[in-house]
N, C-alpha and C positions, 0 to 999 in steps of 0.2 A: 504493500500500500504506500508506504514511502517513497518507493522507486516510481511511484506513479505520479505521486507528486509531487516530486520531484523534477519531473520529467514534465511536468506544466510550467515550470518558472514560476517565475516570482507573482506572476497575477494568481496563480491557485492561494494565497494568502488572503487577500479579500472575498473571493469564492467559500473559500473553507467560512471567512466569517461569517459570510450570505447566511452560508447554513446554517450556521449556530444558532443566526438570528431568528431564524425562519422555525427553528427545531423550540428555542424558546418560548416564542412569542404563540403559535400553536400550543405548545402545553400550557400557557396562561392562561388564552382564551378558553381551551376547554374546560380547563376548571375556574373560572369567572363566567362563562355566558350557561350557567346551568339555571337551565331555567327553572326547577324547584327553589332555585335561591331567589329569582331574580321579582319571578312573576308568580307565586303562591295561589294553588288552585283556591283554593278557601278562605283566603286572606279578603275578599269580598263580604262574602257573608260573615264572618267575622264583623267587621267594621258596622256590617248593617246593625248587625246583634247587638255591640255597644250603641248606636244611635237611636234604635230601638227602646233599650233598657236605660236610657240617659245615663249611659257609662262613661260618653266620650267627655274625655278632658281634658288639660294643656299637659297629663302625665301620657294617657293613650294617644294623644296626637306626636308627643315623642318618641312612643313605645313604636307606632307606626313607623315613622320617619326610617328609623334605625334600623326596621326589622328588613328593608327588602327596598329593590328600586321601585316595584312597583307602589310600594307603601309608601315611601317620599312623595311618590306624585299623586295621589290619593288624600295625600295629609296637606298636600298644599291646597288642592280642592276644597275639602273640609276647613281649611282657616280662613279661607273667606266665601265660605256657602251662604255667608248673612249676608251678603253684598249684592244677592241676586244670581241669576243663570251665568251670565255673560263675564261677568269675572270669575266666578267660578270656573268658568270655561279658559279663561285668560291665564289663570295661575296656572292651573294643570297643563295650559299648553307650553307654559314658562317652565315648567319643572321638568316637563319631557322631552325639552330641550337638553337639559344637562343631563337626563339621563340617557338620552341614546348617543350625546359625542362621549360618555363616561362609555357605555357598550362599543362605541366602534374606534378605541382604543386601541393604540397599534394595529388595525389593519389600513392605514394607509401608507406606514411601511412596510406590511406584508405584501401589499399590491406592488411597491417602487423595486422591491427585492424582484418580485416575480420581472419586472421589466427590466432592471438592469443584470440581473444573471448572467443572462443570455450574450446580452453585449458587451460586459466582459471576456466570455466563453469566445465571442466573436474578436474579437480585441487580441487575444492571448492565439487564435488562429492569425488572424493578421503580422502579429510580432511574428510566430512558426515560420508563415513563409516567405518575412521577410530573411531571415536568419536562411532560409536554403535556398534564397537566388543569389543573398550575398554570398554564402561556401560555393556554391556554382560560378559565381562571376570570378572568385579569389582562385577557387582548385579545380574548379570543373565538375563534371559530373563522374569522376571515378572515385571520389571519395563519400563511399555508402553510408559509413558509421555518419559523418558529418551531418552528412542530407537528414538521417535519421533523426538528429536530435532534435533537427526545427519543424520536422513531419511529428513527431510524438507529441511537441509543445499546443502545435496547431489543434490535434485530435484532441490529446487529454481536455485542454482549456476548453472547446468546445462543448465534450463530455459532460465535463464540470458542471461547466454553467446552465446547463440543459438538468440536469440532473437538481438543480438548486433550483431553478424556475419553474419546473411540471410542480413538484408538491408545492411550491408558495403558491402560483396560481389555482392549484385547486382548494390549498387552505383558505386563500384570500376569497373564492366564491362559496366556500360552503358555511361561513364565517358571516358575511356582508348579510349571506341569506339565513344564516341562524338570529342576526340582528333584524331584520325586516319580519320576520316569526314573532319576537319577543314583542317589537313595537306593536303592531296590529295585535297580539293579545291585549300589552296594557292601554292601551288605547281604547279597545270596545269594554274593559273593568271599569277603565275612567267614567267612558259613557253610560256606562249601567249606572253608576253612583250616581251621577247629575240629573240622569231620569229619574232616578228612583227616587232620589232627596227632595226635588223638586216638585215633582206631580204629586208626592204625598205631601210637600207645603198648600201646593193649591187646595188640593181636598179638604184640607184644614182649615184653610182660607172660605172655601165655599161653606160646611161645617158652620163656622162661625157668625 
C-alpha cells in the first residue's frame, strides 16, 4: 500500500486527507442526523398533553428547547402562540432556520470534496505525463523503468481521487436527502401545533 502511494507523489497527501475528511464527516453525520434524536415521534403529543393539562411552563418550555431540534422549534412556537397565528408562524419559521443550517453541517464540504477529488486525481495525471515526455525528450523512449514512474503517478493519482469522490458524492446525496426527510417531518409537527392550538383558541373564543 505504500509502494502505491508512493508511486502517486506528493499530490496522494491531500487525497489521502480528502478521505479522512470524507470518512469523518460521514460518521458525524450518521450519528447527528438520527432522526429519533432529532424529530421524536411522540414528542407532539406530549406537548399537546402539557397544554392540555396547563402543564406548560417557562420550566417545560426549556425542558422542550433542550430535548431535541424538533422541540427548539416547537418551543419557539409556543413562546409566542399569544401573539396570534402569524407570529407564531414567524418564530417557528425563525427557528427552523437555525435548525436545518445546524442539520446541513458539513455537507457542503462533503459536496467541495466530492468535486475536487477528482481534479486533483486529474492534476496528479497531468504532472505523470508531464514527467514521461520530459524522460522521452531527455533519454528517449528506451528507458522503461523511467516512462514507468510518470505512467504509475498519472494512474495511481487518478485512482485516488476517483476512489475519494464516488463515496463523498454519494454520502453528500444521501445526507442532503436525509436532511430534506427530517425538514418536511418537522415542519408538518410544526403545522399540526399551530392548527391545533389555534382552532381550539377559536372554539373557545366562539364558546365564550
Amino acid at each position: 500500500m505504500f509502494e502505491i502511494v508512493k508511486a502517486g507523489g506528493w499530490l496522494m497527501v491531500p487525497i489521502i486527507l480528502c478521505s479522512m475528511a470524507v470518512l469523518g464527516i460521514t460518521l458525524e453525520r450518521l450519528w447527528s442526523l438520527n432522526a429519533s434524536k432529532i424529530a421524536p415521534r411522540h414528542l407532539l403529543s406530549q406537548v399537546w398533553g402539557w397544554i392540555k393539562n396547563n402543564q406548560l411552563d417557562a420550566n417545560k418550555l426549556k425542558e422542550l428547547k433542550q430535548s431535541s431540534e424538533l422541540g427548539k422549534i416547537l418551543a419557539a412556537g409556543l413562546s409566542n402562540s399569544r401573539h396570534g397565528r402569524d407570529i407564531m408562524r414567524d418564530s417557528i419559521q425563525e427557528a427552523a432556520s437555525e435548525v436545518v443550517h445546524k442539520l446541513e453541517q458539513y455537507l457542503g464540504a462533503l459536496g467541495t470534496i466530492a468535486a475536487v477529488a477528482p481534479l486533483l486525481g486529474l492534476l496528479g495525471t497531468v504532472f505523470g505525463m508531464i514527467d514521461v515526455f520530459t524522460t522521452i525528450t531527455l533519454q528517449g523512449t528506451g528507458n522503461a523503468g523511467a516512462l514507468a514512474g510518470g505512467i504509475s503517478q498519472a494512474l495511481v493519482t487518478t485512482a485516488a481521487g476517483l476512489c475519494v469522490a464516488i463515496p463523498a458524492m454519494v454520502a453528500h446525496r444521501y445526507f442532503t436527502r436525509k436532511v430534506d426527510s427530517l425538514v418536511v417531518v418537522m415542519e408538518q409537527e410544526a403545522i399540526k401545533l399551530v392548527d391545533a392550538l389555534h382552532s381550539d383558541r377559536r372554539v373557545e373564543g366562539k364558546g365564550n
